[in-house]
N, C-alpha and C positions, 0 to 999 in steps of 0.2 A: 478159113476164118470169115466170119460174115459182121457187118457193120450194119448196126443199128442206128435210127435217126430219130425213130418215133418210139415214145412208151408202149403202143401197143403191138408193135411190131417186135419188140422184143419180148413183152412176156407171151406173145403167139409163138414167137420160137423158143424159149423155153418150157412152153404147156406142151408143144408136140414131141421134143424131146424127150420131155418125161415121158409122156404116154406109151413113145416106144419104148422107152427103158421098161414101163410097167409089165407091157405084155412080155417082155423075155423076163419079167417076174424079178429083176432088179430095183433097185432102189436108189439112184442117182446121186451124189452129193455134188452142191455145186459149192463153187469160191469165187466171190467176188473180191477185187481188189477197187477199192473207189481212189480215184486220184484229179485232179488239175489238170493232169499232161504235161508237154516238155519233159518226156518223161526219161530216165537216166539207171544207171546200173542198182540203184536203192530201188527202184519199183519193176525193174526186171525178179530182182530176189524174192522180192513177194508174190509174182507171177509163177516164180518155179516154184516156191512153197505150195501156191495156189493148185499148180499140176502134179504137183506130188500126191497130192490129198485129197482132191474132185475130180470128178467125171468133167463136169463141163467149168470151164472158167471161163468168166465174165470180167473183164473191164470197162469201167468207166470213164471217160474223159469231160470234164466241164469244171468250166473254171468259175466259181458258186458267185455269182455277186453280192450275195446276201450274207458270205462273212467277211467281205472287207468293209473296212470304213470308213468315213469322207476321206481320209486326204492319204488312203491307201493305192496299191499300186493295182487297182482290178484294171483298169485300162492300160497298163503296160505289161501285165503279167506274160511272162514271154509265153509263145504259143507255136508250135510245131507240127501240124496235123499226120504230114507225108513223113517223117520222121517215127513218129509216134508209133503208127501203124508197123511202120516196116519193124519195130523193135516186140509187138506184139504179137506179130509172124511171127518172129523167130524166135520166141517163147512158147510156145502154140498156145496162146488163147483159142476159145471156140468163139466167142461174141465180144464187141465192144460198142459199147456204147457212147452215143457223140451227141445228145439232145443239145438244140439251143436254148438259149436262156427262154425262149418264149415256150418250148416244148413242157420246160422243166415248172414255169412260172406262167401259165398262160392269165395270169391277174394277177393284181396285188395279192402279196402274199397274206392274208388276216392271222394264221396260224404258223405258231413257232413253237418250235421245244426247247425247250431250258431245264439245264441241270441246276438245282441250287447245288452251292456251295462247291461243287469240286470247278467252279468257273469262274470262284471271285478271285483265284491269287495266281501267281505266273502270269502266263499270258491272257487268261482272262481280266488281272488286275490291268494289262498295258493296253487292250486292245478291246474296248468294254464291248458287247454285243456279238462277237466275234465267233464265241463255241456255240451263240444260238442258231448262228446260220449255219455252222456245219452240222449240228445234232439235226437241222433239219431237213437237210439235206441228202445226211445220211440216213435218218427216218425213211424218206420218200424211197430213196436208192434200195433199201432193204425191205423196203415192202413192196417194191414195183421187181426185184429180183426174188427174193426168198431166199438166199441162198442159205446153206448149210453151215458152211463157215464166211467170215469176211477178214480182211489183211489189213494191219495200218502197222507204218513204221514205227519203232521206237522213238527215232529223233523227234516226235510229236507225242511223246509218252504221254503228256495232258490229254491229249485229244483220246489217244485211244483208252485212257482211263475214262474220260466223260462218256465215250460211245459206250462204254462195256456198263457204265451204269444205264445209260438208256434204254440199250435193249434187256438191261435185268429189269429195269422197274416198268416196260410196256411190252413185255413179253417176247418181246422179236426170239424168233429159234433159232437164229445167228450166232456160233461160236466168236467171240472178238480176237480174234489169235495178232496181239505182238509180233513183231518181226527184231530180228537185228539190226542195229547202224550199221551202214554203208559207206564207209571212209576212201577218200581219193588217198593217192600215194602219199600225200604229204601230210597226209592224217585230217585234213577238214570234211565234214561231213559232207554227204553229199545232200545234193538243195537244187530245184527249180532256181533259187533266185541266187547260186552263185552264179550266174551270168553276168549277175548286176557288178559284182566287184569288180576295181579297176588291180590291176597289177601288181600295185603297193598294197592295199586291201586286204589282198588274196594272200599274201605270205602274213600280212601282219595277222590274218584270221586264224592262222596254225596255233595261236595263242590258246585257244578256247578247247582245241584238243590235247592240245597238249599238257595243260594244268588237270585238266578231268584225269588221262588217263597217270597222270603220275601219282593223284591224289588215290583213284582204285588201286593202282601198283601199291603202293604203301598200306592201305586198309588191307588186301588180302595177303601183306606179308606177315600182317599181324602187330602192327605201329598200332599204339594207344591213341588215336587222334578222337579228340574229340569232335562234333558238329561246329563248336563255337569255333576252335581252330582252322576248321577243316574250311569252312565261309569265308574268315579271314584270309588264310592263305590263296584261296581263289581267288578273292578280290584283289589282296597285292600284287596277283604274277600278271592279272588282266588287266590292270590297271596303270603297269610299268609299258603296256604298249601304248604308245602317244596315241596311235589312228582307234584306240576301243574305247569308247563309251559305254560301260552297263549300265544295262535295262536292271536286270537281276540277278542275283547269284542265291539262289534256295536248296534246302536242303530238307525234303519233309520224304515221311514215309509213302510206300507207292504198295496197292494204288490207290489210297485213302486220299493224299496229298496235304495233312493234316502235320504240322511245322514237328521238326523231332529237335526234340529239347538240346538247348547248347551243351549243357552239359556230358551229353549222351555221348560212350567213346562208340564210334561207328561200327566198328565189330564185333562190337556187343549190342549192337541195334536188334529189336524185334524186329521180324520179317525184313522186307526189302526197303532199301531208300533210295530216294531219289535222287540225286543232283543234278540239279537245272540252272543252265546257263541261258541267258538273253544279252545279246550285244550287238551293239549298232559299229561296223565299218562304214563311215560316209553317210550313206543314204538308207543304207539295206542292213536290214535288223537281221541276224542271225540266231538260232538256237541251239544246242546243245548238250549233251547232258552223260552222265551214267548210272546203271543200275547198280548198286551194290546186294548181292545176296550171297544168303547163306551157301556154303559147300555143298552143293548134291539139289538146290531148289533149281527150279524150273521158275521161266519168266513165265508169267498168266498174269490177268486183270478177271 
């Protein structure tokens, strides 16, 4: 595994590996996984997806300053370097990457990309500017790798719906391939920022998995539930834990993200929907969600 520091150090070793793949007349796929770091068994899965699929896998580690904002947690965002690495060993990544904020930003940034509209609501409504810095980031990442395909978790379904529009609408030749949620034992997703939770927090956050996955239980037992109920009822059962404050509780189709009518009984919803949870324990906003689809679809954006 080799460790990258500088942009041009890494795409000189990804040019030469191709070239040898070219003369033995192959044609390499690579897979990038872009992440933060701190990194945990939800970003190992999309490493092994990664190796399943490409030749060479690429990770990145940097934690974006340009999608948090002012009074977010970019200066405490927890950070584990020796950690990190030893878990990308033993995935076999080929390369990672570790640019600093200066490598990545050597000046003010003048240029951003923005998605209209799948950025005004969820967390783009909580966090305003928020998917501009990572579409840009991930811009840069996908054109400074190339890769073939790229990985982002479900548990940020937003975001990899927004990426999957960017690289349709500026042609990136990047598959945006979904991954599954990563649940600890007691069902809360997994997250860089459950570190943040204190003890009480951390049980009281088993709430947000546990209303999601009873609500999917019931939709694919084949329950009449409508969207309007189906909101309601989330809100009640999160809202009976004293320590949860919602951010949001939505329910639109994916990966459009475009609200699906109250009325609508969910398994009789066109294509897939979304349910998205935001909830604040304490200090630390969490997210989570599930996909609901038809019998025999494939998750894609």
């Amino acid at each position: 595994m080799k460790v990258f520091r500088e942009i041009k150090e890494l795409k000189d070793y990804l040019k030469t590996e191709r070239v040898k793949a070219a003369k033995e007349r192959k044609f390499p796929k690579t897979g990038l996984v872009p992440t933060m770091g701190f990194l945990h068994e939800g970003h190992a899965s999309l490493l092994r997806r990664a190796r399943q699929n490409n030749d060479i896998v690429v990770l990145s580690i940097f934690v974006n300053p340009i999608q948090f904002g002012p009074n977010e947690d970019y200066d405490r965002y927890p950070r584990d370097e020796e950690k990190d690495l030893a878990l990308a060993e033993r995935e076999g990544v080929d390369a990672v990457f570790l640019p600093s904020v200066e490598e990545m930003y050597p000046r003010p940034t003048a240029t951003k990309i923005r998605v209209e509209g799948l950025t005004d609501r969820l967390c783009g409504a909580s966090r305003p500017g928020h998917f501009d810095g990572v579409t840009t980031v991930v811009g840069k990442l996908l054109h400074i790798v190339q890769p073939t395909n790229a990985y982002f978790g479900q548990k940020d379904a937003q975001q990899a719906a927004v990426i999957a529009q960017m690289a349709q609408d500026l042609n990136f030749d990047a598959e945006i391939t979904p991954c599954p949620i990563v649940r600890e034992s007691d069902g809360v997703a997994l997250s860089s920022r459950n570190v943040y939770l204190s003890e009480e927090h951390r049980v009281a956050a088993r709430v947000l998995s546990r209303s999601l996955l009873k609500l999917e239980s019931e939709v694919q037992a084949g329950e009449g539930i409508t969207a309007g109920e189906a909101r309601n009822a989330l809100t009640e059962a999160i809202q009976a834990e004293p320590l949860a404050v919602i951010d949001y509780v939505e329910i639109v189709h994916f990966p459009g993200l475009d609200s699906v009518e109250e009325s609508t009984v969910l398994r009789d919803a066109e294509g897939s929907v979304l349910v998205a949870l935001a909830v604040k324990f304490g200090t630390t906003r969490l997210i989570d969600n599930v996909i609901l689809m038809k019998k025999g679809e494939v998750l894609h954006v």
